[in-house]
C-alpha positions as CSV (number, residue, x, y, z in Angstrom):
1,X,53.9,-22.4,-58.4
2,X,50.4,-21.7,-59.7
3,X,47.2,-23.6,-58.8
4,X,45.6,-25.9,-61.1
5,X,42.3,-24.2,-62.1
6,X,39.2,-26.2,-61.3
7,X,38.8,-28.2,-65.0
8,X,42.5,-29.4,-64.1
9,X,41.6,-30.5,-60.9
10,X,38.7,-32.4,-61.6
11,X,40.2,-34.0,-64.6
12,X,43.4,-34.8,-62.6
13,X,41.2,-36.6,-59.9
14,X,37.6,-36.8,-60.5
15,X,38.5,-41.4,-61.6
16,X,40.4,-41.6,-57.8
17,X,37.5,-40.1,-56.2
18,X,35.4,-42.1,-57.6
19,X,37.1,-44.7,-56.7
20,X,37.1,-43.7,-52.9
21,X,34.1,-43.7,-53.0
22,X,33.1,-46.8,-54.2
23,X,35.9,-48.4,-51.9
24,X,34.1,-46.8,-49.1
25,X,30.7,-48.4,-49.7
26,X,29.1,-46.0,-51.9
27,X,26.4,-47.2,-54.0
28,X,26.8,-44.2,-56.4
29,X,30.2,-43.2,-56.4
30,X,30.0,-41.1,-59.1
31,X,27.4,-39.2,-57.9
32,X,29.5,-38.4,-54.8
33,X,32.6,-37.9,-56.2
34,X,30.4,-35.3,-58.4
35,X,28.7,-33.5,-55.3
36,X,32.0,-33.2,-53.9
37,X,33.4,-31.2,-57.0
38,X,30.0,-29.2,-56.8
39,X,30.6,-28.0,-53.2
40,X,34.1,-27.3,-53.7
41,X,33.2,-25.2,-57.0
42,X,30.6,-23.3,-54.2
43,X,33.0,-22.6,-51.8
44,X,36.0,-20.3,-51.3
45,X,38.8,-22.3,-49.5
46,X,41.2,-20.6,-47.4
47,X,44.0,-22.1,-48.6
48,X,44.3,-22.9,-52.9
49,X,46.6,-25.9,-51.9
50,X,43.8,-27.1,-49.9
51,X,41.6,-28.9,-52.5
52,X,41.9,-31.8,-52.5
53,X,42.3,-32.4,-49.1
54,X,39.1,-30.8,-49.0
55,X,37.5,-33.1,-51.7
56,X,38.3,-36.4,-50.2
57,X,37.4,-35.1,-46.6
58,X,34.0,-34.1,-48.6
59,X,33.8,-37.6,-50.3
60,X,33.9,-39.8,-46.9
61,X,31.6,-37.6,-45.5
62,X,29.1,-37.9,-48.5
63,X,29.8,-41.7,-48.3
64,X,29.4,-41.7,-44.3
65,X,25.7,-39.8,-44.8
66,X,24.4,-42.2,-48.0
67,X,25.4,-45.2,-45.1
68,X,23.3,-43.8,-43.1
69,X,20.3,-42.7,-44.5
70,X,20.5,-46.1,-46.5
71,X,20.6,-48.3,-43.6
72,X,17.6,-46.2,-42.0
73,X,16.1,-47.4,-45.6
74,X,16.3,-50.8,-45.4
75,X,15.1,-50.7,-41.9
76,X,11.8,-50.2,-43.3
77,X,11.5,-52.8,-46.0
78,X,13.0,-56.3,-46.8
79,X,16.4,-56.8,-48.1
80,X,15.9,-57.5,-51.6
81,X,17.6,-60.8,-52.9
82,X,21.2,-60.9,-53.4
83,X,22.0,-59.7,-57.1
84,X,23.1,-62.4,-59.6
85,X,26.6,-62.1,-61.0
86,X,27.3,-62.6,-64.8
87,X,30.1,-65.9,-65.7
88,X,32.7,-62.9,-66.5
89,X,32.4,-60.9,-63.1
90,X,32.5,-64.9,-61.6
91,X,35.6,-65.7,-63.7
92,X,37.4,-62.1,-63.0
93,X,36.8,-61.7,-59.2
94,X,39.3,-64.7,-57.5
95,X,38.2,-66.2,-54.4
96,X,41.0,-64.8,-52.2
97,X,39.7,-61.3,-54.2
98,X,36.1,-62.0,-52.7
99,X,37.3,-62.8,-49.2
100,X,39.5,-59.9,-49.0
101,X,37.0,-57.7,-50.0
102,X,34.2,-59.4,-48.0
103,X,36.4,-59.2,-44.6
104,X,37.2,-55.4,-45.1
105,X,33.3,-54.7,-45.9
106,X,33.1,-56.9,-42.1
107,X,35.6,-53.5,-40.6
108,X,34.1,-50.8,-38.7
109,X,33.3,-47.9,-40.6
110,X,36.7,-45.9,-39.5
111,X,39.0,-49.3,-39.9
112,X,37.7,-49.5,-43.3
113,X,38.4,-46.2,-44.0
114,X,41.6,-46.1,-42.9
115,X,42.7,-48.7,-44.9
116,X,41.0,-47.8,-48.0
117,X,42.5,-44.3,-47.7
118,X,46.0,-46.1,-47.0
119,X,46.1,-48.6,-49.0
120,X,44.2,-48.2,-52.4
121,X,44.4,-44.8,-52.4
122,X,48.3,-44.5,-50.9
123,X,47.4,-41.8,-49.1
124,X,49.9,-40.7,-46.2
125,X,48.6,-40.9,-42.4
126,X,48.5,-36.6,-42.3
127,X,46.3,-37.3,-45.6
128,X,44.3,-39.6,-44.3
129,X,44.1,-37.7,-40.9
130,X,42.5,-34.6,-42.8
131,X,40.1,-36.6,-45.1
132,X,38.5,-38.6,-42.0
133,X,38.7,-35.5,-39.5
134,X,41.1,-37.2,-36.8
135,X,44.3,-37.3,-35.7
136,X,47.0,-39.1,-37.5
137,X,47.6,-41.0,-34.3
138,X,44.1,-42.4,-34.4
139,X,44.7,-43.3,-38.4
140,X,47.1,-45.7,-36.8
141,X,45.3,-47.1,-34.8
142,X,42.7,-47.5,-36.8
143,X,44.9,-49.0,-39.6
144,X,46.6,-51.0,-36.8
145,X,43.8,-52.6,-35.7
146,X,41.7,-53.0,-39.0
147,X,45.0,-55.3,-40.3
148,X,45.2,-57.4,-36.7
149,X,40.9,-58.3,-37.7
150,X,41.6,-59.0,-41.2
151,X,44.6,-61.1,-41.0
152,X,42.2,-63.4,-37.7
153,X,39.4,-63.0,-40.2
154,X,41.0,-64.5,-43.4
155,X,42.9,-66.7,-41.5
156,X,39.9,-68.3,-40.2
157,X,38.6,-68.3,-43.5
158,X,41.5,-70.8,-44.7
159,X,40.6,-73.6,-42.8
């Protein structure tokens, strides 16, 4: 079976890693999904089947680094005030939505991860495994333990 050329690749998942991304924290997902295309383009990859494995392992590091160096940013100036949201984001996003979202943004960076990876992306835990550079026994425990918080966190926020 051939290997899609680059174009097919991109156009095949360029949306999903954008999506990673984003799910991951980014604040410019599309700019990381696109440096992630631009360093696989560089580079000569051992194995053809290895690309996108390659891509998404690039996209959580990208996303990891831009944490960083952003929270080293805001270390040195004020947070600026919270953005105001339009009546249609308001009336699209539910409340159970927000505090879903809100409690997973609360995970540890690898919790997070792991449970984006699982379950937005469906990822299995040898996919996940290669994208966050661990084992697959440490996705579960990751995903293991991201799930016990979230389920104590949303739970508390019911009462």
């Amino acid at each position: 079976m051939t290997q899609p050329s680059f174009a097919e690749l991109f156009a095949a998942h360029y949306h999903s890693l954008v999506r990673l991304a984003g799910l991951l924290g980014a604040d410019d997902p599309e700019d990381i999904a696109q440096e992630a295309f631009s360093r696989l383009h560089t580079r000569r990859l051992r194995d053809d089947g290895a690309a996108l494995s390659y891509l998404r392992a690039t996209v959580c590091n990208l996303t990891r680094n831009r944490l960083r160096h952003l929270r080293l940013v805001r270390l040195r100036r004020p947070d600026p005030p919270d953005p105001a949201h339009s009546s249609e984001h308001i009336v699209l996003v539910s409340e159970k939505h927000r505090e879903l979202l809100s409690a997973v943004d609360r995970l540890p960076r690898r919790q997070r991860e792991a449970l984006v990876l699982r379950y937005w992306l469906d990822l299995s835990e040898r996919e996940i495994a290669d994208a966050m550079g661990v084992t697959p026994g440490s996705v579960k425990t990751h995903t293991s333990r991201a799930l016990a918080t979230l389920g104590k966190a949303l739970k508390e926020e019911d009462r």
